[in-house]
C-alpha positions as a printed Julia matrix, in Angstrom:
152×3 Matrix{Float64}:
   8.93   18.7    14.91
   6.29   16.54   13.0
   3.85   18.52   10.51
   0.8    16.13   10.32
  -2.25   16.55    8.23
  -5.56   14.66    8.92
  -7.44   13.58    6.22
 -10.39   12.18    6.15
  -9.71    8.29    5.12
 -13.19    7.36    4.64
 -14.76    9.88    2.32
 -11.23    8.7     0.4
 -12.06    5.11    0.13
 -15.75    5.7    -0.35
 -14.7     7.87   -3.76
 -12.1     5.37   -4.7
 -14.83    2.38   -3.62
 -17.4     4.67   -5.86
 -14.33    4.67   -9.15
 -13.29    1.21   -8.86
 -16.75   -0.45   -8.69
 -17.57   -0.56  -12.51
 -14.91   -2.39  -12.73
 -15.67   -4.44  -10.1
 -19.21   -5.39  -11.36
 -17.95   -6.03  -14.37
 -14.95   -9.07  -13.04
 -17.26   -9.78  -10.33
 -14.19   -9.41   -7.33
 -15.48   -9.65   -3.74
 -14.08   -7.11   -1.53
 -11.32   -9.14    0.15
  -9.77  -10.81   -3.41
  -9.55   -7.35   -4.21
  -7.42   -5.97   -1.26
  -5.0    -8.79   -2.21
  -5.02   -7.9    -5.64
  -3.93   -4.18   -4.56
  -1.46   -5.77   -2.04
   0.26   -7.64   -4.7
   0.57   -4.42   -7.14
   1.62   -2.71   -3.52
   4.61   -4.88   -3.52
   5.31   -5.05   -7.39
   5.48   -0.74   -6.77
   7.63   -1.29   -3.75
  10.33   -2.98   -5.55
   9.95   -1.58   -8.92
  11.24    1.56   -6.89
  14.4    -0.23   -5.68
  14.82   -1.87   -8.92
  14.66    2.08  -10.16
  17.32    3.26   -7.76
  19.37    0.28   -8.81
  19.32    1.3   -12.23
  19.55    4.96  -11.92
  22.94    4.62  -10.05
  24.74    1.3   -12.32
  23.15    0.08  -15.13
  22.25    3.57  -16.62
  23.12    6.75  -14.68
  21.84    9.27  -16.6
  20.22   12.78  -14.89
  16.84   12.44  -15.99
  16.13    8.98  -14.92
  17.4    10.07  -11.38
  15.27   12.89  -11.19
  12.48   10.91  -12.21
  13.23    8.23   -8.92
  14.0    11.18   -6.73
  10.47   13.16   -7.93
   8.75    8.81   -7.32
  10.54    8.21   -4.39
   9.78   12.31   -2.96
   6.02   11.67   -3.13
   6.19    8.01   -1.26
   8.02    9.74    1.13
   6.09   13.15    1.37
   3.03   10.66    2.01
   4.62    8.42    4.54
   5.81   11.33    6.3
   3.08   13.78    6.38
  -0.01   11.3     6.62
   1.92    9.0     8.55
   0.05    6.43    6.33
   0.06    4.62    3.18
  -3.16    5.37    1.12
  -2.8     1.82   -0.75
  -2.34    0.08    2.85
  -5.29    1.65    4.04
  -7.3     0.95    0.53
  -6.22   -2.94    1.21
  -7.19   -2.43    4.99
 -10.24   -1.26    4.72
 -10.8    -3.74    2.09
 -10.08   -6.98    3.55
 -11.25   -5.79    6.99
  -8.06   -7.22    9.01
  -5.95   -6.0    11.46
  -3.1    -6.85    8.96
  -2.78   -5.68    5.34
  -2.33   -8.57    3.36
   0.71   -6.62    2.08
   2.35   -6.53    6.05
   1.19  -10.14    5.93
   3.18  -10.75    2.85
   5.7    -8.27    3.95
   6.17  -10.08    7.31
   7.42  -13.42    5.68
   9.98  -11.93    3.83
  10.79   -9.57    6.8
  11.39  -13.13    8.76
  14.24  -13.8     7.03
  15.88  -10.79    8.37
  14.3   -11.39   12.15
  12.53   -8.43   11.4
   9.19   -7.33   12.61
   6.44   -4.59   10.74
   7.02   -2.49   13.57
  10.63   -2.16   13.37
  10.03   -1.91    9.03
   7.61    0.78    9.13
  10.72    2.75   11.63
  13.27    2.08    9.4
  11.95    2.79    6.27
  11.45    5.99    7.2
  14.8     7.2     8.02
  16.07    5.03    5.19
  13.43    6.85    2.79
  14.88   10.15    4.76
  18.6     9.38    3.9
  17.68    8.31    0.3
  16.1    11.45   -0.66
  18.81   13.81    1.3
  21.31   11.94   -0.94
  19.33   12.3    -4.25
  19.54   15.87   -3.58
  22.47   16.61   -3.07
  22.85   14.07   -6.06
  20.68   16.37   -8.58
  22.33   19.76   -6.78
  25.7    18.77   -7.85
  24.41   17.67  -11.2
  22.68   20.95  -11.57
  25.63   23.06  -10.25
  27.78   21.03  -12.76
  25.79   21.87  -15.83
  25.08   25.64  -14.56
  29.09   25.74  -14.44
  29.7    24.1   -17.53
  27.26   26.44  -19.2
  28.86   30.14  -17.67
């Protein structure tokens, strides 16, 4: 069972359009510099969230910092899931007027390494975004059971 909720994309990008274009007149972008611009911060996000897990789980594993991944990590998915879209893909898309996001475009190098293609990403990422947040869970529950223990 899928629950999927249509929204409507371009009243969305015409606000966001309507937000960002001060500051658009004002460093004189054209529309397509701009979608890269977003694709770049798109990727920065994507593995600033990785980088996140990483840290949460080795470097400093401390409850609050993993709630605070599994809260980021809950809304990427809850979007990805639900909209079955990315509202910063579809800002860039609409942006550059492509077929591919210049993120997927940037994406799809990296994903050569791996002999990898979008397709198969965008399948993946959602069961591995599926399994990450089942185990972050279960993660917090235990964490939460522990201190409700500790504390009787």
């Amino acid at each position: 069972m899928k629950i999927k909720i249509q929204l409507d994309f371009e009243n969305l990008f015409d606000s966001l359009k309507q937000k960002i274009g001060d500051a658009k007149k004002t460093i004189k972008y054209e529309d397509e510099i701009l979608g890269y611009i977003i694709a770049i911060f798109h990727l920065m996000i994507s593995c600033s969230v990785i980088f996140l897990i990483f840290v949460s789980h080795t470097i400093y594993p401390s409850v609050w910092l993993k709630a605070i991944s599994f809260i980021i990590l809950f809304i990427i998915w809850i979007q990805h899931i639900l909209l079955d879209a990315c509202f910063v893909t579809l800002f860039e898309k609409k942006l550059v007027k492509e077929s591919q996001t210049p993120f997927h475009k940037i994406l799809s190098k990296i994903l050569n390494v791996f002999n990898l293609t979008i397709e198969q990403y965008d399948k993946y990422l959602i069961v591995i975004e599926g399994v990450i947040i089942g185990c972050f869970g279960l993660e917090l529950l235990s964490h939460f059971s522990q201190f409700m223990t500790n504390r009787a």
